[in-house]
C-alpha positions in Angstrom: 94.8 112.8 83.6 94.9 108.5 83.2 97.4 106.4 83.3 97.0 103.7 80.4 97.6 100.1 81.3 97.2 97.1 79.6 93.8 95.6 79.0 92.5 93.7 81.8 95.3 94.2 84.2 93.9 93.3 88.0 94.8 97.1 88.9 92.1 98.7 86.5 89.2 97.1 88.5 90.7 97.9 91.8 91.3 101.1 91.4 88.3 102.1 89.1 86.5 101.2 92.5 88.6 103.7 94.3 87.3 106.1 91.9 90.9 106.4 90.3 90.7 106.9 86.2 93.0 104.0 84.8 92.4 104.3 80.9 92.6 100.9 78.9 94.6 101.0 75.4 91.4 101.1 73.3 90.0 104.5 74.9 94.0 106.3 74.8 94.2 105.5 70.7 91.7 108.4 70.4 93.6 110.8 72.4 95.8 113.0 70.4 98.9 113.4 72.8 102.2 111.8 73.6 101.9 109.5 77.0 105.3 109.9 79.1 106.4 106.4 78.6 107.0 104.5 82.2 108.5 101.3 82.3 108.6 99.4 85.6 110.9 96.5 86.3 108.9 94.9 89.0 111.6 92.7 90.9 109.2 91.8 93.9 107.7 88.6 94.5 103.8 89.5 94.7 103.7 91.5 91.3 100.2 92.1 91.4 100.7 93.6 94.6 103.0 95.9 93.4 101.9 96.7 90.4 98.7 97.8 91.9 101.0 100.0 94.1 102.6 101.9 92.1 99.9 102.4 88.8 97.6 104.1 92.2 100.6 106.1 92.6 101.5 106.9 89.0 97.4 107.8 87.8 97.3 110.6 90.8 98.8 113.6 88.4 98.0 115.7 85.5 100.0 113.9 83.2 99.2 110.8 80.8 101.2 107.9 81.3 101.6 104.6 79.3 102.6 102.3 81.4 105.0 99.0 80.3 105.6 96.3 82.7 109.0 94.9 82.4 110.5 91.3 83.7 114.2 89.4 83.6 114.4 86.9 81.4 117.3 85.5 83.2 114.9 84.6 86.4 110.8 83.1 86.7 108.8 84.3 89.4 107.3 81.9 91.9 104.6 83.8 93.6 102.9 85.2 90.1 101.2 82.6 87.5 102.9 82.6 84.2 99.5 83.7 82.5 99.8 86.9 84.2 103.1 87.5 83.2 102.4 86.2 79.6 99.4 88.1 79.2 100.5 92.0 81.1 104.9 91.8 81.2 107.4 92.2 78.6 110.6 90.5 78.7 113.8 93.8 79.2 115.0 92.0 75.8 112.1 92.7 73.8 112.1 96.7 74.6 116.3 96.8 74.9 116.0 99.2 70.9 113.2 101.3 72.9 113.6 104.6 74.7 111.5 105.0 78.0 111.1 108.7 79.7 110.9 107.4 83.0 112.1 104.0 84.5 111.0 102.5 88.4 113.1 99.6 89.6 111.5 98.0 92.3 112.8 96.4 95.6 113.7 92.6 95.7 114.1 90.2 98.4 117.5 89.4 98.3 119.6 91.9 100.3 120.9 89.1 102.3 122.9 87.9 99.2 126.4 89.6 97.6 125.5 91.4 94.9 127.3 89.5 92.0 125.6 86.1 93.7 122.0 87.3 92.8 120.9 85.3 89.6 119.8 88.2 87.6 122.7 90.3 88.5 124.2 90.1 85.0 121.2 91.0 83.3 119.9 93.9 85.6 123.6 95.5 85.4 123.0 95.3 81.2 120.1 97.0 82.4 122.0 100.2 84.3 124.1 100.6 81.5 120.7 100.7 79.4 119.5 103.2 81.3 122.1 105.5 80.4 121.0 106.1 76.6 117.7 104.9 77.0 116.0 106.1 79.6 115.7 109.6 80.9 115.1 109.3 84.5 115.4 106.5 87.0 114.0 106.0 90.5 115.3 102.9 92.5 113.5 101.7 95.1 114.6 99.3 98.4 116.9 97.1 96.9 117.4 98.4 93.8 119.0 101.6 94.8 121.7 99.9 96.8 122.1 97.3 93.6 122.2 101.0 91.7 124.7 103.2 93.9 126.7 99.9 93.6 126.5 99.4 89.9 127.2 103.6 89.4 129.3 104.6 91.8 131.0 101.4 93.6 129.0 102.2 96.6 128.7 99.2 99.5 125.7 97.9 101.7 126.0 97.2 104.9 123.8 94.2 106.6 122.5 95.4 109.7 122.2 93.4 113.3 118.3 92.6 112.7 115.4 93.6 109.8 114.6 97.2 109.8 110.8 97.6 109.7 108.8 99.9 110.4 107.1 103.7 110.0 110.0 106.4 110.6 110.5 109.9 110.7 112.7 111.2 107.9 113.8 115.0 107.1 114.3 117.0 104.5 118.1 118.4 103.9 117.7 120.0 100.9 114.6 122.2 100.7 114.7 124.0 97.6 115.4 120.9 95.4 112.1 120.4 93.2 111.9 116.8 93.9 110.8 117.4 97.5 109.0 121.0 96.5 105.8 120.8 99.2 107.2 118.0 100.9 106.7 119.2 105.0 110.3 119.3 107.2 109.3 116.0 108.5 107.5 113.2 106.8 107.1 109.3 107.4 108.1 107.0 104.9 108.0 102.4 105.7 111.1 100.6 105.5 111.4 96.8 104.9 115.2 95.8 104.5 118.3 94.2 105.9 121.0 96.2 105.0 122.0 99.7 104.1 124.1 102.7 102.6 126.2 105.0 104.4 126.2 108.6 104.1 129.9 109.0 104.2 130.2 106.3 100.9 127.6 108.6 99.2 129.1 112.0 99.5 132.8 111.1 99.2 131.3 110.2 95.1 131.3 113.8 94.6 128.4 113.0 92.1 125.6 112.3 94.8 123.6 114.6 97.1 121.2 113.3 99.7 117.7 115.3 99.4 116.5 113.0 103.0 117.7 111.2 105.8 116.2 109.6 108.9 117.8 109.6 112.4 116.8 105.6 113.0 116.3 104.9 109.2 119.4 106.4 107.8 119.7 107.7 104.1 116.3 107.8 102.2 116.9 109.7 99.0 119.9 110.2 97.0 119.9 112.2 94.1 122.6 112.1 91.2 124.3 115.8 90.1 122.3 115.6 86.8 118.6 114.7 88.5 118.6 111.6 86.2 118.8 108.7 88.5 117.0 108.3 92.0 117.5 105.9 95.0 114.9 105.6 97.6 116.0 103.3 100.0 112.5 102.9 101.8 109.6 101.7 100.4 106.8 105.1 100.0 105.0 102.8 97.4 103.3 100.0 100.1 100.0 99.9 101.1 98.6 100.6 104.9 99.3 96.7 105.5 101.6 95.8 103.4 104.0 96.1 106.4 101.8 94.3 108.8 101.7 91.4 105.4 105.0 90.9 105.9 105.4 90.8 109.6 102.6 88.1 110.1 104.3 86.1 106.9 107.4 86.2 108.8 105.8 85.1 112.2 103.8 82.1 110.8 107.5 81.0 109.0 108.4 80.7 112.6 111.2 83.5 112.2 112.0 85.9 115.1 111.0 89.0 114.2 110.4 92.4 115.7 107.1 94.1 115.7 107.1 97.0 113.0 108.9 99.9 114.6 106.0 103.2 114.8 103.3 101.3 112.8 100.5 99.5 115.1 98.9 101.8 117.2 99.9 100.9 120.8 102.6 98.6 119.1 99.8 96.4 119.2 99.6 94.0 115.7 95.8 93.3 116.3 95.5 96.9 116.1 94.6 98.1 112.3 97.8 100.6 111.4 97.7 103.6 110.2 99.0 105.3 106.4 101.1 108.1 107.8 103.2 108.1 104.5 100.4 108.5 101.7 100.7 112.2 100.8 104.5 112.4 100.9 104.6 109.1 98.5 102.1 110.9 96.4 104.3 113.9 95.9 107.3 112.5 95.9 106.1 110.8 92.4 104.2 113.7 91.3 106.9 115.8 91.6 109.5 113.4 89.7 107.0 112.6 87.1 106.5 116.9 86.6 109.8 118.5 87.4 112.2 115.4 86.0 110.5 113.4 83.2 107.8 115.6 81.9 109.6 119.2 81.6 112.7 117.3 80.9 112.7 114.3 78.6 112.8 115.9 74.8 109.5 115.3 73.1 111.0 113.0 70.9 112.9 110.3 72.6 115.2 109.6 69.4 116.8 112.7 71.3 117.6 111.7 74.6 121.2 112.0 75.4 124.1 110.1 78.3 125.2 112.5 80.7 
């Protein structure tokens, strides 16, 4: 089944190419059935990018999506012309009456900065509380599921000694919990940050569980007690280079960097890496999508309840 994007958004031609079926507004009109309605609030600085990421990610399942791409009002992207944004996003103000079945929050490149300093922080914590009556389910990626465990549950992040990049090894600690249902003991998932989460914060809550965890990485996946709000603290959504994009950014800024950790084959960045992650990002969307927005959400929205 599609997912339906906006007309003419950069995505439909790249992945109509990959033999992915995107369906433009004009063809979904003539379908009778109700799309699960999936906002994202793309915080990263190369939207395009991203976007492209995660509507690959979102078109791979059964399910019919309608797709809404959501910006702050309170802050202007540099890296993305304002005609894009015009023409494909929607300001958070303009949907803040609608109801959503599914929300992604996406990473941001501030982690350096204290939470309340962040110039959108106002808005995007008007957006949490949103979430609570509006929207059924909510993954968090990177950044946003620190900004989230901190907004929820007064969680702290932690900056580390250097970035942590790379390709890591992460397990599964609870098995039987449908979000991770055909996910193998051990899978690889990127990471791109500069602080983290501890466990201990997390389960002294009392309202979290932690579905995965790395030995180098640390916590991946949180889970709230009601399977209604997310936090991946990697990045499952990137592309094959996205990681090596970033490292060569830094390198030509002059910044002293470390080489992606278990990404270029002989630790070698003229060497073309590897997508070790691709199946495990692919399910772990599928499986939210299925198990948590699709059998969950009430068929009529008007319904959706705060727990």
């Amino acid at each position: 089944m599609p997912i339906k994007i906006p007309e003419g958004l950069p995505a439909e031609k790249i992945l109509e190419n990959e033999k992915i079926f995107v369906m433009p507004e004009s063809r979904a009109l003539h379908q009778d059935i109700r799309p699960l309605r999936i906002a994202v609030l793309n915080l990263m600085p190369t939207k395009i990018v991203t976007e492209t990421q995660l509507v690959r990610i979102l078109s791979n399942t059964s399910l019919q999506v309608e797709l809404t791409l959501l910006f702050l009002s309170s802050h202007t992207p540099k890296n993305t012309s304002s005609e894009h944004m015009d023409h494909f996003y929607t300001r958070f103000g303009d949907v803040k009456d609608q109801k959503f079945d599914g929300l992604i929050i996406t990473g941001a490149p501030v982690e350096k900065i204290d939470f309340t300093d962040v110039r959108y922080w106002d808005e995007l914590c008007e957006i949490f509380a949103w979430c609570k009556t509006n929207v059924f389910s909510t993954i968090h990626i990177c950044w946003a599921a620190m900004a989230g465990l901190h907004y929820h549950y007064g969680i702290p992040k932690y900056a580390l000694d250097k970035k942590l990049s790379g390709v890591y090894s992460h397990r599964v600690m609870t098995p039987h919990h449908p979000l991770l249902r055909g996910f193998d003991e051990e899978f690889f998932v990127p990471h791109s940050r500069y602080t983290e989460v501890h466990e201990d914060d997390i389960l002294k809550t009392g309202k979290l569980e932690i579905l995965a965890k790395s030995d180098e990485a640390g916590v991946y996946l949180v889970s709230d007690r009601h399977a209604r709000k997310f936090f991946v603290t990697g990045h499952p959504e990137y592309d094959f280079d996205t990681l090596a994009n970033e490292y060569f950014r830094d390198i030509n800024k002059g910044l002293s960097i470390d080489i992606p950790a278990h990404y270029f084959p002989g630790n070698n960045p003229q060497n073309r890496p590897l997508n070790r992650w691709k199946s495990a990002a692919q399910l772990l969307f599928s499986n939210w999508l299925n198990y948590f927005v699709y059998q969950m959400t009430p068929f009529d929205l008007n319904e959706l309840k705060e727990v």
